[in-house]
MDAnalysis code that builds the backbone (N, CA, C; Angstrom):
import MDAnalysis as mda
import numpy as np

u = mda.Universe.empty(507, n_residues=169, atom_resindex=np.repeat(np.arange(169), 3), trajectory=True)
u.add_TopologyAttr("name", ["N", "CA", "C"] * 169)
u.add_TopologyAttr("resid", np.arange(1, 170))
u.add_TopologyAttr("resname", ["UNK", "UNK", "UNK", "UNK", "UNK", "UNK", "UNK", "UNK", "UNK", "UNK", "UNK", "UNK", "UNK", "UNK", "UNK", "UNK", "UNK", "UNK", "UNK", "UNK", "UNK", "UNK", "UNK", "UNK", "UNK", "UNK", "UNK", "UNK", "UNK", "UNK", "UNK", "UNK", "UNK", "UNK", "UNK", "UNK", "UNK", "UNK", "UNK", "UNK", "UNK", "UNK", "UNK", "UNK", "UNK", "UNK", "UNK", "UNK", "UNK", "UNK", "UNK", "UNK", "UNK", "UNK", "UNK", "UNK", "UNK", "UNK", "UNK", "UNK", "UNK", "UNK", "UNK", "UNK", "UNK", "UNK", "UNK", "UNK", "UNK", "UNK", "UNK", "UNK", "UNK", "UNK", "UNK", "UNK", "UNK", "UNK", "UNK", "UNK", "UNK", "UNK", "UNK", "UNK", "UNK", "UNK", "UNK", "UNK", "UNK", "UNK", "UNK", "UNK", "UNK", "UNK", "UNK", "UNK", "UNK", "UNK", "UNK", "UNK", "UNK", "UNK", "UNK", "UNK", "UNK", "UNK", "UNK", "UNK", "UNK", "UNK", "UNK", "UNK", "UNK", "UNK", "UNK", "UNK", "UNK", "UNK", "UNK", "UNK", "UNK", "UNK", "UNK", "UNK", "UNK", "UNK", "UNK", "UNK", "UNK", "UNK", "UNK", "UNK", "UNK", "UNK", "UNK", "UNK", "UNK", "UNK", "UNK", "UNK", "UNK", "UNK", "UNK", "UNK", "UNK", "UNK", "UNK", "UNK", "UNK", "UNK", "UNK", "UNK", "UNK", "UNK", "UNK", "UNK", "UNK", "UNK", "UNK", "UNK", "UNK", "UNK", "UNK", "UNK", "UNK", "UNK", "UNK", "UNK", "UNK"])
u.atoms.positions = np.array([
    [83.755, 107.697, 76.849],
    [84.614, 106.555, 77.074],
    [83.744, 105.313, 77.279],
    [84.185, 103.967, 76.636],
    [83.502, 102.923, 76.571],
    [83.844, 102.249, 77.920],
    [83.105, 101.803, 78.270],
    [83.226, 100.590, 79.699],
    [84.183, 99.476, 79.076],
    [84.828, 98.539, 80.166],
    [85.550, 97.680, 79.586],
    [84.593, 96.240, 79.321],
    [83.471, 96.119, 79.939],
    [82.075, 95.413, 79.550],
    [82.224, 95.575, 78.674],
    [81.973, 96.128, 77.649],
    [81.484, 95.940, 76.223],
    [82.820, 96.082, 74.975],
    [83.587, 96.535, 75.356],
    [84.802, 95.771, 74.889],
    [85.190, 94.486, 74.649],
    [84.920, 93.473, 76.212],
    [84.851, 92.520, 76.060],
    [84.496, 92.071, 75.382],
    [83.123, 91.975, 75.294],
    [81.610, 91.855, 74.754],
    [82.045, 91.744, 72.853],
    [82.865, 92.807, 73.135],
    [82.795, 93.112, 71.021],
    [84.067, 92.207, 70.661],
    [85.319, 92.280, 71.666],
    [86.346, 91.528, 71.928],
    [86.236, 89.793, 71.358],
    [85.236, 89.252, 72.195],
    [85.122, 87.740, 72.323],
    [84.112, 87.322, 70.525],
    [83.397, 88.756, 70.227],
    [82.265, 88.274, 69.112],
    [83.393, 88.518, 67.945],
    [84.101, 89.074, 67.961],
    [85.195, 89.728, 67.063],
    [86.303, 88.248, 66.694],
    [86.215, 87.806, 67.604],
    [87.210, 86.444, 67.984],
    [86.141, 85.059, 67.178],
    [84.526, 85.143, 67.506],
    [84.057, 84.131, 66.935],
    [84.202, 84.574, 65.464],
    [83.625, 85.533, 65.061],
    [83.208, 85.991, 63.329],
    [84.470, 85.841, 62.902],
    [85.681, 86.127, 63.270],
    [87.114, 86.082, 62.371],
    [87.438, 84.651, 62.184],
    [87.009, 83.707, 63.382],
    [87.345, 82.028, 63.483],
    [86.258, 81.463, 62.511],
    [85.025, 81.517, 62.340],
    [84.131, 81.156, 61.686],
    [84.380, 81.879, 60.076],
    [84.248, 83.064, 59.714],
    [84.781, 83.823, 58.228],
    [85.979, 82.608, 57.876],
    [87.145, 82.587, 58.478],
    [88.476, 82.069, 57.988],
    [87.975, 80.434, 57.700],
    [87.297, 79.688, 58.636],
    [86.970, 78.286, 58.445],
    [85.849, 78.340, 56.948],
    [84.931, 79.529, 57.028],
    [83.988, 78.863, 55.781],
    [84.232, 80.273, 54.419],
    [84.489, 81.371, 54.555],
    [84.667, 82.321, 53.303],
    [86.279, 82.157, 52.237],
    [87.472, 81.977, 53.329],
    [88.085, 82.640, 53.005],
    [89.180, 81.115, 52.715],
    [89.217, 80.951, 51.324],
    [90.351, 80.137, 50.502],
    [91.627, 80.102, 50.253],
    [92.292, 80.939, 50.878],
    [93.184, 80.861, 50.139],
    [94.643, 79.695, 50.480],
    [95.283, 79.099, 49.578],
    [96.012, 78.415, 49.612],
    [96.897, 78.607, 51.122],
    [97.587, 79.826, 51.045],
    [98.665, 80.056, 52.039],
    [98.207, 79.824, 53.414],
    [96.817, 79.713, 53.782],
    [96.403, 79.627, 54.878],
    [96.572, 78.056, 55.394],
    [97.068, 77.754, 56.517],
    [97.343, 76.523, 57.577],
    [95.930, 76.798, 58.485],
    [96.670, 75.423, 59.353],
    [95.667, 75.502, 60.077],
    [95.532, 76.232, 61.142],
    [94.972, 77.400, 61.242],
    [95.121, 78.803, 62.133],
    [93.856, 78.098, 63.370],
    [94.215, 78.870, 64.200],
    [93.393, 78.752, 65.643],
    [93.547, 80.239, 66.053],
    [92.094, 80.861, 66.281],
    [91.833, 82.039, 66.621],
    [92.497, 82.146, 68.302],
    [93.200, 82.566, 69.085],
    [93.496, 81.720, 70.274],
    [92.270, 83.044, 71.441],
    [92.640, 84.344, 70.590],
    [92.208, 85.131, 71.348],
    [91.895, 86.741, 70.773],
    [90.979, 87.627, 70.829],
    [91.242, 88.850, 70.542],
    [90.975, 89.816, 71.537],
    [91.714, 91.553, 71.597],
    [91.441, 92.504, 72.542],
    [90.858, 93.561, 71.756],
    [90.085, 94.310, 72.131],
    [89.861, 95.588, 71.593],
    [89.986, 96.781, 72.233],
    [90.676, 98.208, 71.784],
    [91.180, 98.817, 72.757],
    [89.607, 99.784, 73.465],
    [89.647, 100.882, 74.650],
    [88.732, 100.981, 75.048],
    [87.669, 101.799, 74.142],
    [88.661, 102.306, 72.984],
    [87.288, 103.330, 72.250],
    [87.156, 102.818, 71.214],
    [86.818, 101.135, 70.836],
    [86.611, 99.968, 69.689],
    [86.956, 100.572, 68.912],
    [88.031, 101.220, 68.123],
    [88.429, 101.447, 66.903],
    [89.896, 100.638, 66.656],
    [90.346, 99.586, 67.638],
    [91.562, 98.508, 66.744],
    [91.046, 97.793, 67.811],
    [91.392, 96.301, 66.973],
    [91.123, 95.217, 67.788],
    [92.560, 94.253, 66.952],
    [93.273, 93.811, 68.349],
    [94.014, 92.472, 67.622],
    [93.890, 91.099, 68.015],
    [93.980, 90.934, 67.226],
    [93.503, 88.980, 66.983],
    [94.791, 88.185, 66.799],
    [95.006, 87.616, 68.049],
    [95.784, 86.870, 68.413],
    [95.867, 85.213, 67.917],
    [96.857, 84.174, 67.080],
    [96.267, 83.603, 66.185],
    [97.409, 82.419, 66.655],
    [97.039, 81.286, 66.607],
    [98.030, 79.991, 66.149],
    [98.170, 79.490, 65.509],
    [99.568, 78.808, 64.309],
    [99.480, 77.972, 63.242],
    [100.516, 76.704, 63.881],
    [99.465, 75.689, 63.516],
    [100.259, 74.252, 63.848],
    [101.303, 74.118, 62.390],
    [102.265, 73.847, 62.560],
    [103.410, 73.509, 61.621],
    [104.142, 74.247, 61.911],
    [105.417, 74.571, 60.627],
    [106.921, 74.677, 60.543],
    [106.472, 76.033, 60.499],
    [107.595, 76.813, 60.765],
    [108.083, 78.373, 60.753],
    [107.367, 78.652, 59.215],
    [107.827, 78.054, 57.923],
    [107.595, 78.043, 56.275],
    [105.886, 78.558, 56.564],
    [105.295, 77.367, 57.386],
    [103.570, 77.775, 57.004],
    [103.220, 78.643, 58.151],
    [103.677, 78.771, 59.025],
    [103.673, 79.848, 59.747],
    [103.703, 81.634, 59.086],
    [105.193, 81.509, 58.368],
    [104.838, 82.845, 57.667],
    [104.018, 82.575, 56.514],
    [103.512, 82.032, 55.871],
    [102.539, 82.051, 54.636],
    [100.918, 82.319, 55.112],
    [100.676, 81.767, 56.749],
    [99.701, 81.906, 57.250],
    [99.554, 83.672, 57.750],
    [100.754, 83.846, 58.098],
    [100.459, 85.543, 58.477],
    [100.352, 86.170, 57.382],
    [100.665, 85.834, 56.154],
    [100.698, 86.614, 54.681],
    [98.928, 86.352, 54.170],
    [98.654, 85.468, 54.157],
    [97.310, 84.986, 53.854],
    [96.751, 85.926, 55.003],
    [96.656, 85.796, 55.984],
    [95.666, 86.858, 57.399],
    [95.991, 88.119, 56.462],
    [96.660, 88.536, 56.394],
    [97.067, 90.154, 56.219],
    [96.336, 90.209, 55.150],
    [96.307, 89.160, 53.779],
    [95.495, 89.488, 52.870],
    [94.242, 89.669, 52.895],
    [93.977, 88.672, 53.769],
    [92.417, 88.817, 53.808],
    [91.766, 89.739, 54.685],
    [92.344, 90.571, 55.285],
    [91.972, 91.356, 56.680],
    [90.939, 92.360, 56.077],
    [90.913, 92.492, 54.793],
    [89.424, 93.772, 54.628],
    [88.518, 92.871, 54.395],
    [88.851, 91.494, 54.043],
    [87.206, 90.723, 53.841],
    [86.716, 90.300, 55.423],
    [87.679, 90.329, 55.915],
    [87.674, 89.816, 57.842],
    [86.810, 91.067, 58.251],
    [87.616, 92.260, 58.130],
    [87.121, 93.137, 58.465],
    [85.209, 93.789, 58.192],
    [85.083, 93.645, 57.026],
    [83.849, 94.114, 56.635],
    [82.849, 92.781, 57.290],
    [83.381, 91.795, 57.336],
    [82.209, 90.909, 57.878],
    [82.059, 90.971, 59.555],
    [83.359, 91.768, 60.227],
    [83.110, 91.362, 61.338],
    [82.291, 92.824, 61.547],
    [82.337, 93.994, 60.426],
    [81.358, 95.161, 60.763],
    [79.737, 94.619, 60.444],
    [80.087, 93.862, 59.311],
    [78.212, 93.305, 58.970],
    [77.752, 92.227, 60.178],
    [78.811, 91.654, 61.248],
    [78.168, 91.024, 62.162],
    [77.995, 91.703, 63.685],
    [78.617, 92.682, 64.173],
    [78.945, 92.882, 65.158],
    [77.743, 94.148, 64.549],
    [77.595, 94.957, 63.926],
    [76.730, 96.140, 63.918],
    [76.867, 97.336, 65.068],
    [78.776, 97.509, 65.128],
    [78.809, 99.183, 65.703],
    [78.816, 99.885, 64.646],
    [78.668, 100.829, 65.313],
    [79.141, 102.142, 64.650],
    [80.480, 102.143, 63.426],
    [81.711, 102.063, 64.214],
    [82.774, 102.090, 63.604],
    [83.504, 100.791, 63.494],
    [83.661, 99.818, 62.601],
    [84.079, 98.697, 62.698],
    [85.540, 98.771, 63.581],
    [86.334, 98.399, 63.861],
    [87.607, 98.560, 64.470],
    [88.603, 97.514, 63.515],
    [89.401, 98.343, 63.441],
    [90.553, 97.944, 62.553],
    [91.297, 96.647, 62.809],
    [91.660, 95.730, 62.141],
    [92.175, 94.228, 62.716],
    [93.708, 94.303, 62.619],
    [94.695, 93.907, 63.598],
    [95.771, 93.402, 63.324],
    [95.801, 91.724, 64.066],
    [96.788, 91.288, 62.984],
    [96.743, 89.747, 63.582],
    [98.215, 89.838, 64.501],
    [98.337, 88.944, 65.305],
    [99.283, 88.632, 66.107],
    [99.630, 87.590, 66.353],
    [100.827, 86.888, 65.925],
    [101.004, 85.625, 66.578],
    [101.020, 85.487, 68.007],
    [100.671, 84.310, 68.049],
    [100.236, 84.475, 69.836],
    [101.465, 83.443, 70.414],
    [102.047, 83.830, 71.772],
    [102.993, 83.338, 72.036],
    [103.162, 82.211, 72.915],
    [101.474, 81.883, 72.984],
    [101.274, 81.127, 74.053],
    [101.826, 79.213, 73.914],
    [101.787, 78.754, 72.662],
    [102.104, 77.443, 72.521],
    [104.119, 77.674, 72.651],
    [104.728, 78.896, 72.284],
    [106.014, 78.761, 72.582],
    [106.094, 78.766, 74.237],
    [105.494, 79.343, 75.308],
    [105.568, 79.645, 76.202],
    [105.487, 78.303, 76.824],
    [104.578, 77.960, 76.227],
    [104.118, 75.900, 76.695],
    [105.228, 75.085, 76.829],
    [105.559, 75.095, 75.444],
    [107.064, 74.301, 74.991],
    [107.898, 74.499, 75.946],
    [108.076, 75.823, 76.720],
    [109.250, 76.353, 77.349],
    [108.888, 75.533, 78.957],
    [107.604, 75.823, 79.127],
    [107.720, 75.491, 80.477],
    [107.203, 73.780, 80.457],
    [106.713, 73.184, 79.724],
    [107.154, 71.486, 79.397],
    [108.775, 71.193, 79.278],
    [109.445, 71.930, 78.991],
    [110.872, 71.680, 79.234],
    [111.253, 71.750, 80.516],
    [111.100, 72.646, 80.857],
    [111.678, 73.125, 82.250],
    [110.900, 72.201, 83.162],
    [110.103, 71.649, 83.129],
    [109.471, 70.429, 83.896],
    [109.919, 68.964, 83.704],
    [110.279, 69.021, 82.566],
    [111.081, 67.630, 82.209],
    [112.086, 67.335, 83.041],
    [113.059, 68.741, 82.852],
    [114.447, 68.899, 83.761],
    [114.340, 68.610, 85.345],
    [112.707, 69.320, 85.650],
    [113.001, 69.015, 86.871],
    [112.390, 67.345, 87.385],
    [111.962, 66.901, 86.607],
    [111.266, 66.062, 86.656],
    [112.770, 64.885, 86.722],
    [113.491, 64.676, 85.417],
    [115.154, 64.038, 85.810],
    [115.742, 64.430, 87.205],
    [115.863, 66.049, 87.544],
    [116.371, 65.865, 88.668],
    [116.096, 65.119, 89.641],
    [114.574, 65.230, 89.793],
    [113.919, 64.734, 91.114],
    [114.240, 63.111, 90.885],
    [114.191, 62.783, 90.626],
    [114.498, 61.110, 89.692],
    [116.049, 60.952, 90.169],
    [117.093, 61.689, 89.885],
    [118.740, 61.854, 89.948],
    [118.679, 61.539, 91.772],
    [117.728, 62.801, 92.376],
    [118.124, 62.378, 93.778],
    [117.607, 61.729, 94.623],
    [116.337, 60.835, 93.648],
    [115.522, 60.086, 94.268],
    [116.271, 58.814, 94.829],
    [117.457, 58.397, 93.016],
    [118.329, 57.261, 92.878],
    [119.433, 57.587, 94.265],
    [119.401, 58.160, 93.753],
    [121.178, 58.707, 94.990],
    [120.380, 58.723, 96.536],
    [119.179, 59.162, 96.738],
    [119.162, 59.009, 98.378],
    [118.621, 57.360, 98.550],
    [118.095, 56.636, 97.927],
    [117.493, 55.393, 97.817],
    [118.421, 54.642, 98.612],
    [117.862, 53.872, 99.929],
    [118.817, 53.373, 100.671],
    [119.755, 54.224, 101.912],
    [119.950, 55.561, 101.546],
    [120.610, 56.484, 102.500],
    [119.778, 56.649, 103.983],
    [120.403, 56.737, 105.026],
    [119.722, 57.152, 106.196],
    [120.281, 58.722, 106.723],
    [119.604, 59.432, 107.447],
    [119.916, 60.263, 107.701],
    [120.851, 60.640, 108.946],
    [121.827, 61.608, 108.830],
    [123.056, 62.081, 109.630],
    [122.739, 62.145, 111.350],
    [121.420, 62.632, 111.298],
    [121.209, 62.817, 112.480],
    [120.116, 61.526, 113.133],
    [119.779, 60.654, 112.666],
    [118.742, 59.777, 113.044],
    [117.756, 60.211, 112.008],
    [116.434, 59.147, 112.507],
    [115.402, 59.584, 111.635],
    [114.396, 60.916, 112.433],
    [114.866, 61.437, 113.521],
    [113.964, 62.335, 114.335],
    [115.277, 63.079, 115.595],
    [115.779, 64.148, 114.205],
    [116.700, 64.712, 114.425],
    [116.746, 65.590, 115.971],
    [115.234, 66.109, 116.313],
    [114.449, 66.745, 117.168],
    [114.396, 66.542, 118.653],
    [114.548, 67.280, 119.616],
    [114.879, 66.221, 121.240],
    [112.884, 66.632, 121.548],
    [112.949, 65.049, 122.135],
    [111.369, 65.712, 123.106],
    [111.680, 65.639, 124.204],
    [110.336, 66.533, 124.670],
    [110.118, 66.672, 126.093],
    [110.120, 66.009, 126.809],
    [109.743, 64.833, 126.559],
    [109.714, 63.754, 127.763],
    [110.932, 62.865, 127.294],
    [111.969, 63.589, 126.471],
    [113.526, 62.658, 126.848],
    [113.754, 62.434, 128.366],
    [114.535, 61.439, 128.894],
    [114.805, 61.211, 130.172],
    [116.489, 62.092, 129.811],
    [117.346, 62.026, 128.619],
    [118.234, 61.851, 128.159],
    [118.692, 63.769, 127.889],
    [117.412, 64.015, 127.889],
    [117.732, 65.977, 127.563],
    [118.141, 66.332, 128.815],
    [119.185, 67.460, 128.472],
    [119.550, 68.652, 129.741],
    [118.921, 69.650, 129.625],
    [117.130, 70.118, 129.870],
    [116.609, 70.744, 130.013],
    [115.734, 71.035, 131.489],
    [117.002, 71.222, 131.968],
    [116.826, 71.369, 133.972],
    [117.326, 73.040, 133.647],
    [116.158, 73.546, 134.374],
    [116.716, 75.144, 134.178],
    [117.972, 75.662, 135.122],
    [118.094, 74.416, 135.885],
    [119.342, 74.912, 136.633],
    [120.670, 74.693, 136.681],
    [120.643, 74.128, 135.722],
    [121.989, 73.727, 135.211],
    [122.197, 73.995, 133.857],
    [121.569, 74.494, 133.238],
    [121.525, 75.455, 131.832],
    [121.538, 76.887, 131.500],
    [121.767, 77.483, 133.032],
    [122.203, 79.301, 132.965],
    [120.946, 79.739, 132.800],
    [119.553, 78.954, 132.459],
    [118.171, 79.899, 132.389],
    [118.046, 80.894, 133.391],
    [117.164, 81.456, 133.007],
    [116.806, 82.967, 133.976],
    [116.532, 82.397, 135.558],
    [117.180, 83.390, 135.525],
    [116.883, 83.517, 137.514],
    [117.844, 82.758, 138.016],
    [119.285, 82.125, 137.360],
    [120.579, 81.391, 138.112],
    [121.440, 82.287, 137.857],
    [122.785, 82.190, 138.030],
    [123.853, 82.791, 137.943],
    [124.592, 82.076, 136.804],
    [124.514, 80.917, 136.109],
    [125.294, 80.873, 135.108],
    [125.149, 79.056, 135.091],
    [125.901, 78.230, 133.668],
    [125.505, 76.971, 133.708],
    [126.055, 76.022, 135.190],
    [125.144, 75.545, 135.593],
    [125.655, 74.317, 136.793],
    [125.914, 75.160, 138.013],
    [125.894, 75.882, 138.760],
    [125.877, 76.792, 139.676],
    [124.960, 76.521, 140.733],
    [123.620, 76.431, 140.062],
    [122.266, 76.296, 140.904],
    [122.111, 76.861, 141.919],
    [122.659, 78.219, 141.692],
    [122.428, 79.223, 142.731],
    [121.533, 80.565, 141.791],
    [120.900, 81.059, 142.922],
    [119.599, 81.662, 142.319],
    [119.509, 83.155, 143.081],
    [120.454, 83.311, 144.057],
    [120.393, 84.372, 145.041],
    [121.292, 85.583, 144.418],
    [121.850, 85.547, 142.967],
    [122.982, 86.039, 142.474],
    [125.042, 86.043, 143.595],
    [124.734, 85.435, 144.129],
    [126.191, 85.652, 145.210],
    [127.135, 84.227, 144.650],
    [128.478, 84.533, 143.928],
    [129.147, 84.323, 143.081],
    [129.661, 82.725, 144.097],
    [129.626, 81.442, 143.092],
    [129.666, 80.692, 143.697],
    [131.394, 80.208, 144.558],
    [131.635, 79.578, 145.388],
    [133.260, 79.977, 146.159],
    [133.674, 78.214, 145.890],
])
């Protein structure tokens, strides 16, 4: 069993040789402009997938995965003449989902971004229900925090101020 060290290792070189091959060997029309984003290889290097981005429409999107697929034995044999294992590992491409994932959460930030804006407008000018320091302190003159007239421990109940328990008459 291979360490996951050198997986990596074949992982990240697997990712340069396929980005570099596609920019200078490989012609063909159907290909856009692809961005290698990322590749894995599993632990006993015999498949590796290469995770890929195409800037444009859905149209060059699939023409770009048709072009990868074609070229995957010339991908392949160069990334065995560069990497020099044993067993080259087999390529699948993958669109990578990461620029939709982007889109999704740049939206969802927009939204919140209006909201915060919606109740920024609407509290602008508002004061609050309770004052601005809703909170009693300690050194109120104005608090009823006399333990003896608040039922605290050791009285018989609120305002009583009896402490001996014998029920007031």
């Amino acid at each position: 069993m291979t360490d996951n060290a050198r997986a990596r290792k074949l992982a990240d070189r697997i990712q340069v040789v396929v980005a570099e091959t596609l920019d200078r060997r490989i012609k063909d029309p159907r290909l856009g402009f692809v961005t290698i984003t990322d590749a894995r290889v599993t632990g006993d290097l015999r498949e590796a997938t290469v995770f890929y981005t195409v800037y444009g429409d859905d149209e060059e999107r699939a023409a770009s995965a048709a072009a990868l697929e074609s070229a995957k034995g010339v991908l392949r044999s160069e990334v065995g003449r560069q990497t020099g294992v044993r067993h080259t590992p087999s390529l699948a491409f993958v669109p990578d989902a990461l620029p939709d994932n982007a889109r999704t959460i740049e939206d969802l930030l927009d939204k919140a971004r209006a909201k915060d804006a919606e109740v920024r407008d609407v509290s602008t000018g508002k004061s609050y229900a309770a004052g601005a320091d809703p909170y009693r302190k300690d050194d109120d003159p104005d608090s009823d925090d006399d333990p003896a007239t608040d039922g605290g421990p050791g009285t018989d109940g609120p305002g009583t101020g009896r402490t001996d328990g014998a029920a007031a008459e």
